[in-house]
C-alpha positions in Angstrom: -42.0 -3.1 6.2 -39.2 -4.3 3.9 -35.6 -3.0 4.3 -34.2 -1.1 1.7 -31.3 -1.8 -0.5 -27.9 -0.4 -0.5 -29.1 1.8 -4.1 -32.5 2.6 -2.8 -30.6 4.1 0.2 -28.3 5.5 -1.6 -30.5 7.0 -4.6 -32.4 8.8 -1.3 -29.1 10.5 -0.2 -29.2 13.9 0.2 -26.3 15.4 -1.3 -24.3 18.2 -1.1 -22.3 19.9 -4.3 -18.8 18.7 -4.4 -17.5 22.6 -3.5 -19.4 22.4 0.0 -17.5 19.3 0.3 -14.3 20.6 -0.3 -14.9 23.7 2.1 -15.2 21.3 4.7 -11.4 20.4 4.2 -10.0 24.2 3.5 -10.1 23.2 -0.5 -10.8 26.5 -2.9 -12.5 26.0 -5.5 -10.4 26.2 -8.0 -8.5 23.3 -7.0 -11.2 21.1 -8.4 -11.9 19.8 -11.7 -15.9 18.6 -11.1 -17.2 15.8 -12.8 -20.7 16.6 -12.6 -22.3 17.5 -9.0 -21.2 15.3 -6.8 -18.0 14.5 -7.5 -14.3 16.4 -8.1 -10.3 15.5 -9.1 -8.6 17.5 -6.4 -5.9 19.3 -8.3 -3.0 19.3 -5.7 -1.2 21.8 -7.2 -3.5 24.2 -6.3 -3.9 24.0 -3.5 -1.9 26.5 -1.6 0.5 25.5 1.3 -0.4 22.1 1.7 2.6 20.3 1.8 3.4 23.0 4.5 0.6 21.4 6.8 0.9 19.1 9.7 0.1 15.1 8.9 -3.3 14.1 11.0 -3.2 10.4 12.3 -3.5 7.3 10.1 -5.9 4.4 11.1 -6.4 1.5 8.7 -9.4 -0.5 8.9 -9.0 -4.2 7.8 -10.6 -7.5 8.8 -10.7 -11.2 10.2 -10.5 -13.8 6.9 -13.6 -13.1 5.0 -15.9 -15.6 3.9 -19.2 -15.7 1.5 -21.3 -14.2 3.7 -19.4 -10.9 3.6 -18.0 -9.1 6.3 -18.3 -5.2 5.7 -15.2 -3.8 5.9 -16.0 -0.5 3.5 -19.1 -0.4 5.3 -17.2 -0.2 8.5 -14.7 2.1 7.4 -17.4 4.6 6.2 -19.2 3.8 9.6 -15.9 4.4 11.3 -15.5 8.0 9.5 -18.8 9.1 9.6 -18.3 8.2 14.1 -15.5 10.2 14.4 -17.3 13.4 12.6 -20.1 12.9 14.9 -17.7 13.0 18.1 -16.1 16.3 16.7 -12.9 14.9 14.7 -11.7 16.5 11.2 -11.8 13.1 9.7 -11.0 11.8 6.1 -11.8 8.4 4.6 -9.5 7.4 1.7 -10.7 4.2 -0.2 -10.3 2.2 -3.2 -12.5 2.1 -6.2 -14.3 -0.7 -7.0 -13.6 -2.9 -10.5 -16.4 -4.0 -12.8 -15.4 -7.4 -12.6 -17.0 -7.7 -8.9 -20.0 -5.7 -9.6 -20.8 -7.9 -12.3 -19.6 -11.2 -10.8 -20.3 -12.0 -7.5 -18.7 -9.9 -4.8 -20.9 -7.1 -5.6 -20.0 -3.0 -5.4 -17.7 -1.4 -3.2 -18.7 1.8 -2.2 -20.3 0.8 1.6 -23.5 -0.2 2.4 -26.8 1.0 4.3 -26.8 3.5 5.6 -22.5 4.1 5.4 -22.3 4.4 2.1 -20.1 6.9 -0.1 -22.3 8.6 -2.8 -23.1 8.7 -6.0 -22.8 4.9 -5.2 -23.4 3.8 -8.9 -21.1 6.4 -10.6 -18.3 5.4 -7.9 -19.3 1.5 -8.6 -19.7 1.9 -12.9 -17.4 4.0 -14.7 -16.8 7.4 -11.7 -14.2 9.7 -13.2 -12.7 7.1 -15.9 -9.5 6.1 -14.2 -9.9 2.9 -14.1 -10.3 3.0 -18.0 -7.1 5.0 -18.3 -5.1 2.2 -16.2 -6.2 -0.2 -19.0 -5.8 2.5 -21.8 -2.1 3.1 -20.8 -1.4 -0.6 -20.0 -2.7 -1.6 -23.3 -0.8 0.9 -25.1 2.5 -0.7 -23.6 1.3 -4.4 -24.8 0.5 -2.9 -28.5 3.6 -1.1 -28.4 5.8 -3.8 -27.4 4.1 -6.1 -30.3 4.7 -3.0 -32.7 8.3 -2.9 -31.5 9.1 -6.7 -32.7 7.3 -5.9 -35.8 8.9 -3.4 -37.1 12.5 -4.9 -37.0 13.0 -4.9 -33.0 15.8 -2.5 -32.4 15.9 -4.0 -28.9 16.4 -7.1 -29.4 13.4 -8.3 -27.8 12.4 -12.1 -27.9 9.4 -12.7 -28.4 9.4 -16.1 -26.4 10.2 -13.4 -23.3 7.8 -11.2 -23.0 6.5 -11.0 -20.0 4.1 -8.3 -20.4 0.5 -9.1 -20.7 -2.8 -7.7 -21.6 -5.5 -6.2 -18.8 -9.3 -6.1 -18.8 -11.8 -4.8 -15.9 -13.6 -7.8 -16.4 -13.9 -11.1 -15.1 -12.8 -13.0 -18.0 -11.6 -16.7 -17.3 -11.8 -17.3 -21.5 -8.6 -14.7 -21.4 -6.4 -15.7 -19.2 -3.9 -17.6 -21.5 -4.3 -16.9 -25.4 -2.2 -17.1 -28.4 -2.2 -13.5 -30.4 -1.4 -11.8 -33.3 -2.6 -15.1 -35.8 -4.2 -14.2 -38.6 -0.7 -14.1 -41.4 2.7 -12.2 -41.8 0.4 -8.4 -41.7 -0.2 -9.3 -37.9 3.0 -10.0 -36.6 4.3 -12.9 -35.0 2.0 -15.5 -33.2 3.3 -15.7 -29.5 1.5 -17.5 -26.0 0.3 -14.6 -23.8 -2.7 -14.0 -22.1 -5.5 -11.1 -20.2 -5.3 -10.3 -16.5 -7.4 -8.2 -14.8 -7.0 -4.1 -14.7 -6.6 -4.2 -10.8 -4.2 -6.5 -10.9 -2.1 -4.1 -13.6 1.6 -2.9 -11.9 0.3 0.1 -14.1 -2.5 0.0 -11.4 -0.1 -0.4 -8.6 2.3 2.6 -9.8 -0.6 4.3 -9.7 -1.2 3.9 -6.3 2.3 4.1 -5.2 3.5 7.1 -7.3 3.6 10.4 -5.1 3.9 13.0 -8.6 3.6 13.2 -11.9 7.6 13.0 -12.2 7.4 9.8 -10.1 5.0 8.2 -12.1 6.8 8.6 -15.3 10.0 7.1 -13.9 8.0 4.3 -12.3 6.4 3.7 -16.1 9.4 3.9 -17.5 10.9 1.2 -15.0 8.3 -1.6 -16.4 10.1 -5.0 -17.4 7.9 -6.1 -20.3 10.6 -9.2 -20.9 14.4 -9.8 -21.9 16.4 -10.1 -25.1 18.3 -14.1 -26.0 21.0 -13.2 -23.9 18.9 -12.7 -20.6 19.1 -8.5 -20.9 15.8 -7.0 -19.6 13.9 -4.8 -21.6 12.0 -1.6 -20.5 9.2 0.9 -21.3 11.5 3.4 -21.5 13.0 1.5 -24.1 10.6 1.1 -26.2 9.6 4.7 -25.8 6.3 4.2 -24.2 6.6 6.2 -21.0 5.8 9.8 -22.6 2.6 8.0 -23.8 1.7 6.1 -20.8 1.5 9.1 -18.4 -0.1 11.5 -20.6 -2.9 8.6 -20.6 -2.7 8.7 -16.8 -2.4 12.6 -15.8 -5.5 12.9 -14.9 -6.4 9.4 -13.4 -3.3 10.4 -11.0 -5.8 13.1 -9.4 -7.4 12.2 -6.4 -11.3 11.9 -6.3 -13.6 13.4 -3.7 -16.6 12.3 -2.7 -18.8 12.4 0.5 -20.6 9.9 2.4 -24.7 9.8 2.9 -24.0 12.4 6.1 -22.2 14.9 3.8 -18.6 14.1 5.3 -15.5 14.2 3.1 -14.2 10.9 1.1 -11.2 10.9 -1.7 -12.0 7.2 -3.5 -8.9 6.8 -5.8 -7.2 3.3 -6.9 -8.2 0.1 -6.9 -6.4 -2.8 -6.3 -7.4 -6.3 -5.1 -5.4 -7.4 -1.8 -5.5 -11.1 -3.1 -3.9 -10.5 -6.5 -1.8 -7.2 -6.3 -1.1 -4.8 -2.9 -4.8 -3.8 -2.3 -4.3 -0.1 -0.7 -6.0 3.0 -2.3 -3.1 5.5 -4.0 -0.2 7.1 -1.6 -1.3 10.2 -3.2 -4.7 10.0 -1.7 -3.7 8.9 1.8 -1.0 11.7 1.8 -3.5 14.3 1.1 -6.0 13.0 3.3 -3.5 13.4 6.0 -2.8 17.1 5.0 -6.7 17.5 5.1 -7.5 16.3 8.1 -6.6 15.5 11.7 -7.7 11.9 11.3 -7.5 9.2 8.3 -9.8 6.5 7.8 -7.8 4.1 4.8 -8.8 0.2 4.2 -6.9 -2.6 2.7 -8.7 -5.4 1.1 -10.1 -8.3 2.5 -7.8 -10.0 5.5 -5.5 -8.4 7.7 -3.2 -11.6 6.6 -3.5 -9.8 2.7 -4.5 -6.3 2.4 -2.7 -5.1 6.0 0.0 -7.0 5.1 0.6 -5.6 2.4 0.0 -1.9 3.4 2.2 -2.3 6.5 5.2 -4.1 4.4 4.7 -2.2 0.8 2.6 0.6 1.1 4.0 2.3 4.3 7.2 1.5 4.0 7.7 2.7 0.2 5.6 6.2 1.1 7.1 6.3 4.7 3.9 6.2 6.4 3.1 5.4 10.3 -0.2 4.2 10.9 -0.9 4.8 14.5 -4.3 2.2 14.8 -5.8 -0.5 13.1 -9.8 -2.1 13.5 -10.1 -5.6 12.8 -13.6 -6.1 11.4 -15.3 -8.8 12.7 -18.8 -10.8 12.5 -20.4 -13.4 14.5 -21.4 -15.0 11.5 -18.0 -15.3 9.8 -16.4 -16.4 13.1 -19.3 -19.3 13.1 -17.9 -20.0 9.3 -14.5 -20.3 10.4 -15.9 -22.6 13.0 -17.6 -25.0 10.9 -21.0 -23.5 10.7 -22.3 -24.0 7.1 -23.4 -20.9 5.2 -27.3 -21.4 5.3 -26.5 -22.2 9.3 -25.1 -18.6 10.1 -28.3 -16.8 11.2 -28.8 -19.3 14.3 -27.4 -18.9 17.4 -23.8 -21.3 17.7 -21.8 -19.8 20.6 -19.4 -23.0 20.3 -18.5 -22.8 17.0 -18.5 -18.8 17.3 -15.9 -19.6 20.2 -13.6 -22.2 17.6 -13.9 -19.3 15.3 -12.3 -17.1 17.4 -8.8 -18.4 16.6 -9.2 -16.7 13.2 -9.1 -13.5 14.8 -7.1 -13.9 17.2 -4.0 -14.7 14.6 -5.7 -11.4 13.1 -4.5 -9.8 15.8 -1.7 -11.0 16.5 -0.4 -10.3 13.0 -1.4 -6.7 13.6 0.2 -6.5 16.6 3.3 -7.9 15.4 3.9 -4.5 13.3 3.5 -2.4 16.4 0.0 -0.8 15.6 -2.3 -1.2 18.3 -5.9 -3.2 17.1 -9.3 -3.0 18.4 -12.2 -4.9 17.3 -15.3 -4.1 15.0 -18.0 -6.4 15.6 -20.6 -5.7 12.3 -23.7 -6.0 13.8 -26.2 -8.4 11.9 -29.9 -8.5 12.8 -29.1 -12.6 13.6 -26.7 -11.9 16.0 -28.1 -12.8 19.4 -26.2 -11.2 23.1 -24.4 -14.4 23.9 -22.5 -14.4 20.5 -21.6 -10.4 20.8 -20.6 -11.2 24.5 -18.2 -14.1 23.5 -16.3 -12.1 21.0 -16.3 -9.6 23.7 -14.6 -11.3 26.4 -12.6 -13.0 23.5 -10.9 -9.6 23.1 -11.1 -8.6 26.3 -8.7 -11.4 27.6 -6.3 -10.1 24.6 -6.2 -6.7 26.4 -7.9 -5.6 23.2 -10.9 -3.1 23.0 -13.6 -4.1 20.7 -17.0 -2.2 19.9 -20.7 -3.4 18.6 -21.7 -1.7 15.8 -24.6 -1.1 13.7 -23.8 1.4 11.2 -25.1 -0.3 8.7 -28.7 0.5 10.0 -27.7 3.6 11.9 -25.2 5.2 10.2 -22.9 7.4 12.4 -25.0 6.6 15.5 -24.1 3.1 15.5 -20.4 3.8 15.3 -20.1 6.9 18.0 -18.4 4.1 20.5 -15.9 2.7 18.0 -14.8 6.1 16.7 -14.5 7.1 20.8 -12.3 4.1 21.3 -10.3 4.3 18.3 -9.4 8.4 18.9 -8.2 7.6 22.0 -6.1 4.6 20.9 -4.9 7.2 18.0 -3.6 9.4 20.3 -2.0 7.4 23.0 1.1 7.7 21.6 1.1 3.5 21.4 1.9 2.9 18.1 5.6 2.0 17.6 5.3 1.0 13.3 7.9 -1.2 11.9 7.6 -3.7 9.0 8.4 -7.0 9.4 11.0 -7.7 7.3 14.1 -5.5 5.9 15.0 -4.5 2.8 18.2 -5.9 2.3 16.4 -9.7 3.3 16.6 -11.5 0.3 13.9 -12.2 -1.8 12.9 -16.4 -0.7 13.5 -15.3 3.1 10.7 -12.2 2.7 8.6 -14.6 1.5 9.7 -17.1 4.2 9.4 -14.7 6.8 5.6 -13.9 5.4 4.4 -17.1 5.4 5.6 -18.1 8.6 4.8 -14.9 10.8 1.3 -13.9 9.4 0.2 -16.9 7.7 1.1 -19.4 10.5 2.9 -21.7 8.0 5.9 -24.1 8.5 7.6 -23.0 5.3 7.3 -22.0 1.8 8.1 -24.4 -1.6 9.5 -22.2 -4.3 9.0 -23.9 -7.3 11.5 -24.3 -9.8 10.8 -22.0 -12.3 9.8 -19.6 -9.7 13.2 -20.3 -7.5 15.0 -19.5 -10.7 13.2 -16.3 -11.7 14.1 -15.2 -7.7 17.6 -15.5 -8.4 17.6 -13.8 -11.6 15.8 -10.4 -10.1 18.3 -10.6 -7.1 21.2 -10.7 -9.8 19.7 -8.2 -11.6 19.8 -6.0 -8.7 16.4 -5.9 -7.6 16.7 -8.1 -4.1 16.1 -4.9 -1.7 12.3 -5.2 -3.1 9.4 -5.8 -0.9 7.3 -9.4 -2.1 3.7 -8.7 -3.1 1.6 -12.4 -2.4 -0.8 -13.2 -4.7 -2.8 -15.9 -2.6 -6.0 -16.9 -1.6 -8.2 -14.6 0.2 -10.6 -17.3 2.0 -7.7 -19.1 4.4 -4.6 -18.0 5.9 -3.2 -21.1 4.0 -3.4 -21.9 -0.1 -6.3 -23.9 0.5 -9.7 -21.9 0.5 -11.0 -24.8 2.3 -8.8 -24.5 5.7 -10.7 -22.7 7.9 -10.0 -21.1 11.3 -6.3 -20.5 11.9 -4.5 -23.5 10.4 -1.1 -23.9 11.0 2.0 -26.7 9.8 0.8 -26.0 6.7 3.2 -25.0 3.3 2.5 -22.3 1.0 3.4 -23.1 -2.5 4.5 -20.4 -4.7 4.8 -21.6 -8.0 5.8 -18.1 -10.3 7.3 -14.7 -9.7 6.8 -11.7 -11.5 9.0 -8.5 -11.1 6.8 -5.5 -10.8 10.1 -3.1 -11.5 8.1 0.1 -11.9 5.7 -0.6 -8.9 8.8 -1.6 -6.9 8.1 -5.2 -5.6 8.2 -8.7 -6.5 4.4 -10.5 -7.2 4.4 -14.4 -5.9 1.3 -16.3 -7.4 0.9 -18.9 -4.7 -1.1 -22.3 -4.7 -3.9 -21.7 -7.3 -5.0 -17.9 -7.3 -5.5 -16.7 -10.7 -4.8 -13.3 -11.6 -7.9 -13.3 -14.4 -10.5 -14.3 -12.1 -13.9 -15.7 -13.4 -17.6 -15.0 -13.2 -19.8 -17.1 -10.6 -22.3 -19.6 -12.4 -25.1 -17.2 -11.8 -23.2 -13.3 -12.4 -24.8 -10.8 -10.5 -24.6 -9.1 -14.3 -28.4 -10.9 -14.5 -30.1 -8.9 -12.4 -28.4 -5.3 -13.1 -30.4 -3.3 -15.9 -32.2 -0.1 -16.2 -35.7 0.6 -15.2 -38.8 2.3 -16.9 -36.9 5.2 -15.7 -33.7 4.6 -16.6 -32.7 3.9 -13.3 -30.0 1.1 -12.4 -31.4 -1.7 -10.3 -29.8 -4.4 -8.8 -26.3 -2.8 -8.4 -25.5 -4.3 -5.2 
């Protein structure tokens, strides 16, 4: 019998209307705005007392290095919920929302899989409640108004030559990442060098996800450094009068979603960054609400711990003043036999040796973890290929550490394959264990964050600051923007700037060759080695096989 997909399994769900949903988690009704059936914008402001309520625990679910094969964090983390409903917890999950430019390239959706899914999986995957098109709406409407600003006599005194303020897309779009505009004669300006990056990647995205009210989103907006006059002055939104604009665009989108999973429990999906490119953490206002909500939160940051945790410990928590009490490492024997030199087609057989090399990957994983005083335990993804030696490797692996790790197979269970995690992970919730602490203080300057970075999570020997880059660090510390937090735009396959280096590498350098001050999201991006910010599609999109059936169904979403 052949295994359904993730959208046949989904398409089967039984679902429940969005208000049964939200009685779950003491929401009235009227503090919904539905979008159809299944889905709602929680309108926080009407929801009566709930600032007055206690916070429930926070527990971020992250992972070792991922590689090709795909590891299943979401999965996991809707796994992980769905467990701890099963064992009798009030629990949450708060996640991002996927970007087209996966579901169409090659990474595929982001809304779980198997039988851990959150539903409707292709609304949340496609278009959902339109907030991803209002991120690029209101980014866009900065980048014409800045070009409208210079046409029509430039009260500012903007130059054109630096404007550092670029264009967004939710597409993968490598044709767009560096174009000349506004050709075409005198009636369409004046022809300047600028180019596309993706919407996630937007620091309208990531002041999105970092704004905790309307009020604070508008400031944040207004804060946006879209470039500097000759004489080096910077130039704002709020300058150029764009704010007002930008947030009426985003009032809405700033509204948490809720969803529910395949077993009916609670889920608010809102934000979307990637973890490689920009901070990767779903919105502050989601997380804070979840916490309200219930007495446990399930949150994920994208792909490795070295990335997306990083950057939730260091940006996210410390900006929104959050203290995440737990933290699963997602693990697989077939990406630990990756990391040890097993090639791709090899993963499915049995390698207990290079499983065991492997291990080093996640061990630094949890070391990293660790190192921020949240206490990790270990997610193994259960595959079908997976044989008892490897489980029992990875196992004693963590067991030496002093580290609890669990065997799951949510993917083909659902909640029944989790019930052990979530038991583990409650109790490690509750011991009181956690002592959270960033790694780095505000007042570190800006090379020495990224310093500290590379060295203590990455395992480097140092950092190379390019010229241009060293230059442009100095000039935000002069400009008084120092205390920031640094946002590391690097590759998500290796804890180095080589996608090749495998394992846990170490004595390696991490090149950072450009910074960009994010002065509305409230940190400092560094583009290091060769990550791209516009990424592209694969040779063979996975936009080839998506279309409708006689039905008008969607088939081959993920």
């Amino acid at each position: 019998m052949s295994v359904p997909s993730d959208i046949e399994i989904a398409r089967a769900a039984s679902m429940r209307p969005i208000g049964e949903i939200a009685a779950k988690l003491g929401l009235p009704e009227d503090s919904l705005e539905p979008y159809g059936r299944t889905k709602a914008k929680i309108a926080l402001d009407r929801v009566p007392g709930l600032a007055d309520k206690p916070d429930g625990k926070l527990i971020l679910v992250t992972a070792m290095t991922p590689t090709p094969a795909g590891e299943g964090k979401t999965t996991t983390t809707v796994g992980l919920g769905d467990g701890l409903n099963r064992i009798g917890k009030k629990a949450v999950m708060c996640l991002r929302e996927p970007s087209l430019g996966p579901c169409f390239g090659q990474k595929g959706g982001a809304a779980g899989g198997g039988y851990a899914q959150v539903v409707p999986m292709e609304d949340i995957n496609l278009h959902f409640t339109g907030d991803m098109h209002a991120i690029g709406a209101a980014h866009n409407l900065l980048s014409a108004m800045v070009d409208n600003h210079i046409y029509w006599g430039n009260s500012a005194g903007l130059d054109a030559r630096r404007v550092t303020w670029r264009r967004v897309v939710d597409m993968n779009d490598r044709a767009l990442r560096d174009i000349v505009s506004s050709l075409g004669g005198v009636t369409n300006g004046f022809p300047r060098q600028t180019g596309y990056d993706i919407t996630v990647a937007s620091e309208v995205m990531a002041i999105l996800c970092l704004a905790d009210s309307l009020e604070d989103l508008q400031r944040r907006l207004g804060q946006i450094v879209v470039g500097a006059t000759r004489e080096g002055e910077y130039v704002t939104a709020r300058d150029l009068k764009a704010d007002g604009a930008m947030a009426v665009l985003l009032r809405d989108a700033l509204m948490p979603n809720l969803v529910q999973t395949l077993e009916n429990n609670p889920a608010i999906v809102h934000g979307g960054p990637f973890a490689n490119i920009a901070h990767g953490c779903n919105t502050v206002l989601a997380t804070k609400t979840g916490l309200k909500l219930g007495d446990y939160v399930v949150t994920e940051a994208g792909f490795g711990a070295d990335l997306g945790a990083e950057k939730f410990f260091d940006i996210k928590c410390r900006k929104a003043g959050l203290s995440p009490v737990a933290a699963v490492v997602v693990a697989t024997a077939r990406a630990l036999k990756f990391h040890g030199g097993v090639a791709r087609a090899d993963l499915n057989t049995e390698n207990v040796a290079a499983l065991e090399a492997g291990l080093a990957n996640l061990g630094k994983h949890l070391d990293n973890v660790a190192s921020y005083g949240v206490p990790p335990v270990v997610a193994i993804n259960g595959f079908s290929a997976d044989t008892a030696d490897e489980h029992a490797a990875i196992k004693a692996f963590c067991a030496a550490r002093g580290v609890e790790a669990s065997i799951c197979t949510h993917w083909a269970e659902g909640s029944k394959g989790t019930t052990e995690l979530a038991e583990i992970v409650a109790t490690t919730a509750d011991s009181g264990k956690a002592s959270f602490a960033p790694i780095y203080p505000d007042a570190m300057p800006l090379a020495d964050k990224a310093r500290t970075v590379a060295q203590k999570i990455y395992g480097a020997d140092d950092v190379d600051i390019a010229g241009p880059a060293a230059r442009q660090l100095k000039q935000f510390e002069e400009k008084g923007y120092g205390h920031l937090p640094v946002c590391m735009a690097k590759t998500q396959y290796s804890f180095s700037t080589v996608p090749s280096a495998k394992g846990a590498p170490t004595g390696h350098t991490v090149e950072i060759r450009e910074a960009r001050l994010s002065a509305g999201a409230e940190f400092v991006v560094l583009v290091c080695g060769d990550i791209m910010t516009m990424p592209g599609l694969p040779r063979t999109p996975a936009a080839e096989a998506i279309g409708l059936n006689a039905d008008g169904e969607v088939e081959g979403l993920f």
